[in-house]
PAVEXDREN-812005 format. One record per residue (C-alpha): residue in three letters; residue number from 0; z, x, y. Coordinates in nm, 4 decimals, always signed. Layout:
N
R  residuo  num        zz        xx        yy
R      ALA  NUM         Z         X         Y
...
//
This chain:
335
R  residuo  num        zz        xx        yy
R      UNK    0  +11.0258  +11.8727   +8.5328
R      UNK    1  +10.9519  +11.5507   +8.6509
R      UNK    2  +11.0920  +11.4284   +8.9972
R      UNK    3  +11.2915  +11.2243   +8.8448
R      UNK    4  +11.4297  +11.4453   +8.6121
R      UNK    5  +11.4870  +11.7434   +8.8858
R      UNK    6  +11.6602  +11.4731   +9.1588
R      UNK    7  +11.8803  +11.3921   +8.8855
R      UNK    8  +11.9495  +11.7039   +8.7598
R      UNK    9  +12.0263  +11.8588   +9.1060
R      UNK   10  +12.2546  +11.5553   +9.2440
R      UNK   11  +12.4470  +11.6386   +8.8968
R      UNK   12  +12.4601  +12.0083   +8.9299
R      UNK   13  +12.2477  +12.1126   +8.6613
R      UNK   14  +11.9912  +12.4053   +8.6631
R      UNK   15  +11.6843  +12.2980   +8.8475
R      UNK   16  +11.3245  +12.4952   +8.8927
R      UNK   17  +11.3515  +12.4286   +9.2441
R      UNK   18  +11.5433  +12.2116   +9.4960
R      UNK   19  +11.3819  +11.8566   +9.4870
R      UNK   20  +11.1583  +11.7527   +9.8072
R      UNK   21  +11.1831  +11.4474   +9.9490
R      UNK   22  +11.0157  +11.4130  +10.3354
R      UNK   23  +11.0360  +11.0416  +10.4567
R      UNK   24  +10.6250  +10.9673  +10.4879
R      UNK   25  +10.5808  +10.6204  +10.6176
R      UNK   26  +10.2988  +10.6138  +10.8764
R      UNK   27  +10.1928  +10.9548  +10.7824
R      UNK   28  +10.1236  +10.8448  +10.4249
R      UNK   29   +9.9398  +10.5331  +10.4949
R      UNK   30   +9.7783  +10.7956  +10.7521
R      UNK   31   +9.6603  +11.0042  +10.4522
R      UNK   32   +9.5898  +10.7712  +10.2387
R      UNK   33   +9.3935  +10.6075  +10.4772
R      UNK   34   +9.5828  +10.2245  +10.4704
R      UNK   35   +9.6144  +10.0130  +10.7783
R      UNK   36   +9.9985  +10.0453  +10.9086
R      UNK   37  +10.0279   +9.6327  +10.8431
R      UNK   38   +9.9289   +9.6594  +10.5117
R      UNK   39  +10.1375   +9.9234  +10.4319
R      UNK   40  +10.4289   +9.6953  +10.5777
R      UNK   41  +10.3036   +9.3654  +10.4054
R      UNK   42  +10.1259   +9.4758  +10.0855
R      UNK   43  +10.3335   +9.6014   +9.7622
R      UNK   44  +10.0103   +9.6932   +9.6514
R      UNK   45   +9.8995   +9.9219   +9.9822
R      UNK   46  +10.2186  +10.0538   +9.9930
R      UNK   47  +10.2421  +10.1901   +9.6326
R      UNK   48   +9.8987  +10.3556   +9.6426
R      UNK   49   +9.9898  +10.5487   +9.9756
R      UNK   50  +10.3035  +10.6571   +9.8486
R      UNK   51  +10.2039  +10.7884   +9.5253
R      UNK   52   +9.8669  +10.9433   +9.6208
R      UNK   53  +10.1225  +11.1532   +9.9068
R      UNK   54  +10.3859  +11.2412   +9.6416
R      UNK   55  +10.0759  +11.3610   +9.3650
R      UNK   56   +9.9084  +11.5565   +9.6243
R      UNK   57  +10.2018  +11.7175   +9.8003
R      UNK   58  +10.4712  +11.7643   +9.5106
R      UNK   59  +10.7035  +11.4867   +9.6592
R      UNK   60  +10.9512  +11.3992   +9.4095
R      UNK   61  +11.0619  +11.0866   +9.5650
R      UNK   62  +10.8861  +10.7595   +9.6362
R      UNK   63  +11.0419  +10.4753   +9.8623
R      UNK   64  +11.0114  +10.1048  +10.0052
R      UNK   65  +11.0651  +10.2537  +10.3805
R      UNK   66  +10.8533  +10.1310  +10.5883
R      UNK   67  +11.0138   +9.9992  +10.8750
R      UNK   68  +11.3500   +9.7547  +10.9622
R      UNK   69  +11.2534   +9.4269  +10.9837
R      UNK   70  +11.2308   +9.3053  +10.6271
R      UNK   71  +11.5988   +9.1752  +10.6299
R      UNK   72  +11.5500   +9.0980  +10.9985
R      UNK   73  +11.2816   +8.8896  +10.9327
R      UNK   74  +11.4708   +8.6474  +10.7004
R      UNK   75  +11.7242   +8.6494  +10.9422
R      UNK   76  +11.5087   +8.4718  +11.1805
R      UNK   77  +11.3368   +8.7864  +11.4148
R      UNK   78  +10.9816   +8.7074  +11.4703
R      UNK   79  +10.7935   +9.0089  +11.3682
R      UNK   80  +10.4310   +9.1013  +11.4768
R      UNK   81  +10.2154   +9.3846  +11.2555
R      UNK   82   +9.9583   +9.5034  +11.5246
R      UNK   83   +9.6649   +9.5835  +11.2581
R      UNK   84   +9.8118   +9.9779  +11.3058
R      UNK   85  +10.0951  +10.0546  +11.4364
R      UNK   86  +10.4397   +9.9765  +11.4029
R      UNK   87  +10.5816   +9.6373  +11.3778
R      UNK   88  +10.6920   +9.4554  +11.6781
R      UNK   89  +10.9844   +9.2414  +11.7655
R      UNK   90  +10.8829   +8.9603  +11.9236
R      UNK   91  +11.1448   +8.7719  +11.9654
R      UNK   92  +11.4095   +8.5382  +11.7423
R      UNK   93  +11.7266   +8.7144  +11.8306
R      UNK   94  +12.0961   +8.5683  +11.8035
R      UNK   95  +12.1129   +8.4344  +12.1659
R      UNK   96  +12.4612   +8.4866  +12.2215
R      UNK   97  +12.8323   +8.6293  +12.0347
R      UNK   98  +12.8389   +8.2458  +11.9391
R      UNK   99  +12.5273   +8.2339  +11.7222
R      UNK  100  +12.6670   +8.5395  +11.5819
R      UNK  101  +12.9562   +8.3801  +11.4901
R      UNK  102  +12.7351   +8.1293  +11.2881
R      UNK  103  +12.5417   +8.3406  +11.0686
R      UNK  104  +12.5069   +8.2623  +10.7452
R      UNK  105  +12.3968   +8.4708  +10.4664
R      UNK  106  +12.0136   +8.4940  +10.3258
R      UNK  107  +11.8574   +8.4391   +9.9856
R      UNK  108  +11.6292   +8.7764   +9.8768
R      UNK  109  +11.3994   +8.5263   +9.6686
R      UNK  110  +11.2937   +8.2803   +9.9650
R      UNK  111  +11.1780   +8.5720  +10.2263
R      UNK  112  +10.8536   +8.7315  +10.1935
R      UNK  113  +10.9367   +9.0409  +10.3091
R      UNK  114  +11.1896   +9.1212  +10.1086
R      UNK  115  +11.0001   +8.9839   +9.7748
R      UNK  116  +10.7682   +9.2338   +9.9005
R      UNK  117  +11.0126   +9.5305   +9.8426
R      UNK  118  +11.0712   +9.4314   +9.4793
R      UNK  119  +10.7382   +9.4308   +9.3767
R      UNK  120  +10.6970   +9.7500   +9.5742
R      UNK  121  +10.9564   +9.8925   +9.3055
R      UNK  122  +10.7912   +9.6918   +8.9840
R      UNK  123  +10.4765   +9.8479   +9.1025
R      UNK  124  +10.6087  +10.1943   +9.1307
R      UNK  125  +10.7596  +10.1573   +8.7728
R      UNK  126  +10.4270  +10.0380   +8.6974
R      UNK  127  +10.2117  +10.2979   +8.8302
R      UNK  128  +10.4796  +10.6180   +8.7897
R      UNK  129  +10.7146  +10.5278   +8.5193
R      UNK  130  +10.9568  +10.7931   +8.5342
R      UNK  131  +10.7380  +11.0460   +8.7573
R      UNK  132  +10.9116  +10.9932   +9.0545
R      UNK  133  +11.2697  +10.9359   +9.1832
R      UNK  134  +11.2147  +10.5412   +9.3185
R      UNK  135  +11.4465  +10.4619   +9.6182
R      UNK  136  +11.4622  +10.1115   +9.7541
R      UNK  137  +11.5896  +10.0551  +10.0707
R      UNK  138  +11.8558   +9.7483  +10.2677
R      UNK  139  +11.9851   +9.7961  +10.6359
R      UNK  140  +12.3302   +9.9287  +10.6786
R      UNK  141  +12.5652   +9.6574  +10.8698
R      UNK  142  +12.5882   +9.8174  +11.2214
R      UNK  143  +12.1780   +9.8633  +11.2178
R      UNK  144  +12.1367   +9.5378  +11.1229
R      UNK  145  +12.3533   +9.3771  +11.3595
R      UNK  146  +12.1756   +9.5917  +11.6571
R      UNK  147  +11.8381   +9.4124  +11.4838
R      UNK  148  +11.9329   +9.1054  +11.5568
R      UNK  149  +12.1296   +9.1459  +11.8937
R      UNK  150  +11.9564   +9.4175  +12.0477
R      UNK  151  +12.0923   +9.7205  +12.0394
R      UNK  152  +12.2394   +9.7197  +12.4286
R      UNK  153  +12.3922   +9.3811  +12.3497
R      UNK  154  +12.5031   +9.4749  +12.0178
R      UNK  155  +12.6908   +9.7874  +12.1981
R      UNK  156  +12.8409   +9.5606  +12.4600
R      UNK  157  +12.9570   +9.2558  +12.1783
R      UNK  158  +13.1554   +9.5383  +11.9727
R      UNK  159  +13.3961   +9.5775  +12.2746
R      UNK  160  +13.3488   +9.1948  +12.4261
R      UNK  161  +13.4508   +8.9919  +12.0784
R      UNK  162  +13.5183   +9.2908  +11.7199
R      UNK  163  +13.5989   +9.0035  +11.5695
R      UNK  164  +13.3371   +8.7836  +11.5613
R      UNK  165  +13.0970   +9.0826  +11.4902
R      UNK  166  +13.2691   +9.1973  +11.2086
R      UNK  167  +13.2236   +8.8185  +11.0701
R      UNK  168  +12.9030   +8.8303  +11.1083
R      UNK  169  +12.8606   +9.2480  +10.9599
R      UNK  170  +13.0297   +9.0651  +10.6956
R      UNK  171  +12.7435   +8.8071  +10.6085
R      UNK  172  +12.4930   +9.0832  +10.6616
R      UNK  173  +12.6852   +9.2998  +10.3907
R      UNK  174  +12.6981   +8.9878  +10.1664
R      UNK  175  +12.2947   +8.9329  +10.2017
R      UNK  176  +12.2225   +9.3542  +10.1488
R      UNK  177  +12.4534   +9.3279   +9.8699
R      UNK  178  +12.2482   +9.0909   +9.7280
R      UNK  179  +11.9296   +9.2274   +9.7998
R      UNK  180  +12.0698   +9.5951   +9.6526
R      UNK  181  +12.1192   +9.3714   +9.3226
R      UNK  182  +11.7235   +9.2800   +9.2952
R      UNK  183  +11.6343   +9.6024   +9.4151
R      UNK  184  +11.8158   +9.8005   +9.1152
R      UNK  185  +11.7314   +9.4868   +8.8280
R      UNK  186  +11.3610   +9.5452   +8.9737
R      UNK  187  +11.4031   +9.9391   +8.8689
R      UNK  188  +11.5405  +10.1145   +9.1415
R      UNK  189  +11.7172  +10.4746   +9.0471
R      UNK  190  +11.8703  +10.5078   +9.3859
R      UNK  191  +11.9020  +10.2215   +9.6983
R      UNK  192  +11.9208  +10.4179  +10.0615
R      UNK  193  +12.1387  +10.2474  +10.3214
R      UNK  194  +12.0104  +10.3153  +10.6596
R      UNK  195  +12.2442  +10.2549  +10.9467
R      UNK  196  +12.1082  +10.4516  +11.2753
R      UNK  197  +12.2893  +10.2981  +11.5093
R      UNK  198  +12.5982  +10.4271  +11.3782
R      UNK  199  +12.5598  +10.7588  +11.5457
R      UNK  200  +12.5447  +10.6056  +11.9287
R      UNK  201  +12.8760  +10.4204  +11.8717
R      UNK  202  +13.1398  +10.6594  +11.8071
R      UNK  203  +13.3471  +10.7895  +11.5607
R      UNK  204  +13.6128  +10.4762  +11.5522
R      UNK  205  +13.3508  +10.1792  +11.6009
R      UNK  206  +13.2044  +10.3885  +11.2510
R      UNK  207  +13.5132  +10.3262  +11.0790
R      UNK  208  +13.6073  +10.0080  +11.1769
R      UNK  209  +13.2499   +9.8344  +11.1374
R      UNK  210  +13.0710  +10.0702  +10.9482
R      UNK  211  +13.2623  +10.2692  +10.6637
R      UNK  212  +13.3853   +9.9828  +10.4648
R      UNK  213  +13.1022   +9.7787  +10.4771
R      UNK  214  +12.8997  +10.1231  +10.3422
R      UNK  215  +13.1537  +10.2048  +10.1015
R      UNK  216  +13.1371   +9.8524   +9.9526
R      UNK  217  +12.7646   +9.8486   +9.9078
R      UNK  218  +12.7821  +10.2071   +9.7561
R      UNK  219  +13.0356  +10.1356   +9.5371
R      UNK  220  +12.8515   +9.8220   +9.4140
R      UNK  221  +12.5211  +10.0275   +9.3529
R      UNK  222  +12.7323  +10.2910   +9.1597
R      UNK  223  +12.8354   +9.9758   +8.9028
R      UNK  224  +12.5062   +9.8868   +8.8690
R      UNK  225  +12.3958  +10.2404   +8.7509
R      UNK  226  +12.2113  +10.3629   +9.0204
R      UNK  227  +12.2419  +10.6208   +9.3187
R      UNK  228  +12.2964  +10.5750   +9.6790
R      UNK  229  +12.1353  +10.7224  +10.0083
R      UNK  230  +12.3279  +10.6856  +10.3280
R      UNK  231  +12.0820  +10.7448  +10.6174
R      UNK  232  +12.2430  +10.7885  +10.9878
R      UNK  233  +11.9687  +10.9112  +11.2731
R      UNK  234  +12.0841  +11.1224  +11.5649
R      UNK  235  +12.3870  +11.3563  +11.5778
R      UNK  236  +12.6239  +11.2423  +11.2898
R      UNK  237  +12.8497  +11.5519  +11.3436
R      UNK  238  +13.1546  +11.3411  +11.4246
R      UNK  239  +13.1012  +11.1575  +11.1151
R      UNK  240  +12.9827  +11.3754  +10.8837
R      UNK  241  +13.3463  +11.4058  +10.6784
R      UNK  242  +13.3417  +10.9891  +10.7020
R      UNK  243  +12.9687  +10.9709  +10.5494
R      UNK  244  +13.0493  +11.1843  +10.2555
R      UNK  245  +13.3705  +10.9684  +10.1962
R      UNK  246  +13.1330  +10.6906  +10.1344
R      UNK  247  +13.0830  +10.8221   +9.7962
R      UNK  248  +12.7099  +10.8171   +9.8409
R      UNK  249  +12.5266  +11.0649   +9.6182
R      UNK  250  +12.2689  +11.1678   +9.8755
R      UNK  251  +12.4107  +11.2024  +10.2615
R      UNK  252  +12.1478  +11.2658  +10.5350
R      UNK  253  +12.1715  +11.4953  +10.7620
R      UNK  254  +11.9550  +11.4922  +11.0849
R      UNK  255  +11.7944  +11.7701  +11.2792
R      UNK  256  +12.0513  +11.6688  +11.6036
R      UNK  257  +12.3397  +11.7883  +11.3276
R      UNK  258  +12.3823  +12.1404  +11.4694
R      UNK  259  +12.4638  +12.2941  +11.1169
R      UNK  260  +12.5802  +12.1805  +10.7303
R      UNK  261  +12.7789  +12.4877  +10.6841
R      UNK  262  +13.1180  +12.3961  +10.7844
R      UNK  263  +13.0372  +12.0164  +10.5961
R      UNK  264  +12.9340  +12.1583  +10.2421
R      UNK  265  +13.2795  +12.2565  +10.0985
R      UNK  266  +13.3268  +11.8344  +10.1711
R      UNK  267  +13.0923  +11.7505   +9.9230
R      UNK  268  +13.1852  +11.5888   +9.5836
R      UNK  269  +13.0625  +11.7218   +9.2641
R      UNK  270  +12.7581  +11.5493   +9.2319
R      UNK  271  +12.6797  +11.5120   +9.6100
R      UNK  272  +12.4395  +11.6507   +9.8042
R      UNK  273  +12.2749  +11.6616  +10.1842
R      UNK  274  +11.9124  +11.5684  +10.2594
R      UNK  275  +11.7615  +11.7635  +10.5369
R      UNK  276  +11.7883  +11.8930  +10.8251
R      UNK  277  +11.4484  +12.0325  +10.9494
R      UNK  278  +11.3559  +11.8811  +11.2796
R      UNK  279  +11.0129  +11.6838  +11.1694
R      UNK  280  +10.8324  +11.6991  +11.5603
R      UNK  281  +10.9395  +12.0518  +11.6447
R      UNK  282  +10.9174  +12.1931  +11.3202
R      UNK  283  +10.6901  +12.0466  +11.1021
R      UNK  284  +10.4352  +11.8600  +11.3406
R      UNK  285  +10.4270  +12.1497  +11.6094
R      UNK  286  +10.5711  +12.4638  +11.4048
R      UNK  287  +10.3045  +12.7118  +11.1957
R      UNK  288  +10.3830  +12.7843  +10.8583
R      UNK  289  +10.6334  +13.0858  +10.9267
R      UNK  290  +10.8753  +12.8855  +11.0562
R      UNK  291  +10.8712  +12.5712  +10.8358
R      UNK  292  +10.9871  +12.8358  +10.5801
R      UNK  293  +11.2423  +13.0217  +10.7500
R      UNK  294  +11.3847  +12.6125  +10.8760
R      UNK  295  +11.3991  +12.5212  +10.5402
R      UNK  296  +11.5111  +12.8547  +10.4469
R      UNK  297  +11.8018  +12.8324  +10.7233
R      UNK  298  +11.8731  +12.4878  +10.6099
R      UNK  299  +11.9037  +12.5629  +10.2099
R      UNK  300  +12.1682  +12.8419  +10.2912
R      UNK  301  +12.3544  +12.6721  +10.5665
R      UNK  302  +12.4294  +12.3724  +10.3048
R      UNK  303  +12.4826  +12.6382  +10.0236
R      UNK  304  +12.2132  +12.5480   +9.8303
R      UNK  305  +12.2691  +12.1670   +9.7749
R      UNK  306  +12.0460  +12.0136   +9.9678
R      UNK  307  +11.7170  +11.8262   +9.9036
R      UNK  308  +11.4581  +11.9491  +10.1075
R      UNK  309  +11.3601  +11.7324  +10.3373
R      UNK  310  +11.2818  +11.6672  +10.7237
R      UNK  311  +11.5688  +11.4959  +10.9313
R      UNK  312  +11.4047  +11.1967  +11.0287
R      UNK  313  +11.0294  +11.0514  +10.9571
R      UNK  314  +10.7214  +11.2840  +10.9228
R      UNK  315  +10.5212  +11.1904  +11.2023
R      UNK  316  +10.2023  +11.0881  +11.1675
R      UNK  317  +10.0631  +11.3627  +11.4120
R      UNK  318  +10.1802  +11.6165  +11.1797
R      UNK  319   +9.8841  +11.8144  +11.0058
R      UNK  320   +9.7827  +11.8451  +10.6413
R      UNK  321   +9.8225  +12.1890  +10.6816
R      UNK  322  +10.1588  +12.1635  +10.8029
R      UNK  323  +10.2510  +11.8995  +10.5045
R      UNK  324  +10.1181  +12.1709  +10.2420
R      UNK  325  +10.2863  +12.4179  +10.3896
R      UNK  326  +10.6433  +12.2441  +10.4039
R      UNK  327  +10.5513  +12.1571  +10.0386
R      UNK  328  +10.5029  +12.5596   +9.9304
R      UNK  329  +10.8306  +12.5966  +10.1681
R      UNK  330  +11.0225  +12.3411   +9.9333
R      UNK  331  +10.8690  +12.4949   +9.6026
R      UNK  332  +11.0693  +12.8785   +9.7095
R      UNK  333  +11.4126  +12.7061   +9.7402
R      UNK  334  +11.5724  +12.7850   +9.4364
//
């Protein structure tokens, strides 16, 4: 099977060789594949060839646009600098104050760089794979966003200060991503991911009154359009858990911090599953190859067997060839 074919089949509930592996490589790919962090950021080109030569070499069955969140930012008016490599920096641009909040207006996909750069990302991965590989694009959920452009200790302090004019302006960010899902999918994307971290540091009711709707009305949206959706939340997502599955999004991740799936999996839908959990530092950077199997193991049962196989968070770029084969031969024995 193709890993297109197997994420497809296993999100539907078909019989599957083997559960589909999907580990977020950003700077370890470009790491591998031996691409300066900045180009991997700023060329479509860079990006595709790091991706794909990690996904051929390790039995990935997913390739993504991840790389890191400022390509929405940037439009939005964050000044961005790409150190030659490393991450990206913010270096300044943010809304000053809950006013200039209140003024933001929504931004065109087609007149910012970076996020042109994301759809030929995909047109090159349809290019170069054709239906190889499950292709996921990628927007910023509302409440990550929002932290993006406040700060995320401002951004905390404006929910309680003035919910109203924040959820204006989680509105015009929802409007933009909405948008920018659109391009993604017409460009080829089978699935878009939605990653809103921040949601896990503000509590269960800030998720459902800024969060959840906003969510739901991009998922639903990418659902019309024929494609799947990825919600990503970093951190401990317990307390939300139930409200991320409500989403309706096919794929839900689930992060290391999440102390088990078990008591989650009887939530799912039919054709719903988790992503994770394994914890990528202690596990697969710093673990040997016993127990990336038996965490991946531990995982695959706690979620009943529907779950991708994949680390919580990012694969660091510390973490070992060794160790990347060896989660690889871990995610070919769950079955």
């Amino acid at each position: 099977m193709t890993g297109l074919e197997r994420t497809l089949a296993f999100i539907q509930g078909k019989s599957v060789d083997r559960a589909p592996f999907h580990p977020i490589v950003m700077r370890w790919a470009a790491k591998y594949a031996g691409v300066k962090y900045r180009d991997f950021c700023l060329d479509y080109r860079a990006k595709c060839i790091a991706m794909l030569r990690a996904a051929e070499d390790f039995g990935h069955d997913w390739v993504t646009v991840m790389s890191d969140p400022y390509a929405e930012a940037s439009a939005f008016g964050i000044k961005v600098e790409y150190p030659d490599d490393s991450l990206p920096l913010d270096k300044g641009g943010r809304l000053p104050d809950l006013a200039a909040a209140g003024r933001l207006q929504p931004v065109c996909t087609l007149d910012h760089p970076r996020m042109v750069n994301r759809l030929e990302e995909i047109r090159e991965f349809r290019r170069r794979a054709g239906v190889r590989f499950f292709i996921v694009g990628w927007v910023e959920g509302p409440v990550a966003e929002y932290a993006d452009l406040r700060g995320t200790t401002t951004a905390a302090m404006d929910l309680l200060d003035d919910p109203e004019t924040v959820a204006r302006a989680m509105d015009v960010i929802t409007e933009s991503a909405i948008e920018f899902i659109t391009h993604q999918i017409e460009a080829g994307a089978h699935c878009v991911g939605i990653g809103d971290a921040f949601c896990s540091q503000i509590g269960p009711a800030n998720y459902r009154r800024f969060a959840w709707e906003r969510e739901k009305r991009m998922i639903d949206l990418i659902h019309r359009l024929g494609a799947l959706a990825k919600l990503h939340i970093c951190g401990n997502t317990r307390p939300i858990v139930p409200e991320m599955i409500a989403t309706g999004a096919d794929i839900i991740d689930v992060d290391h911090l999440v102390p088990s799936m078990a008591e989650f999996a009887p939530l799912l839908g039919e054709r719903q599953v988790f992503s994770g959990k394994v914890d990528p530092v202690s596990v697969i950077q710093n673990g040997d190859a016993a127990r990336i199997a038996a965490e991946v193991r531990h995982g695959w049962e706690e979620a009943r067997g529907r779950a991708i196989v994949s680390a919580g968070c990012e694969i660091t770029p510390g973490t070992s060839v060794e160790n990347m084969r060896a989660f690889e031969n871990a995610a070919r024995s769950a079955k």
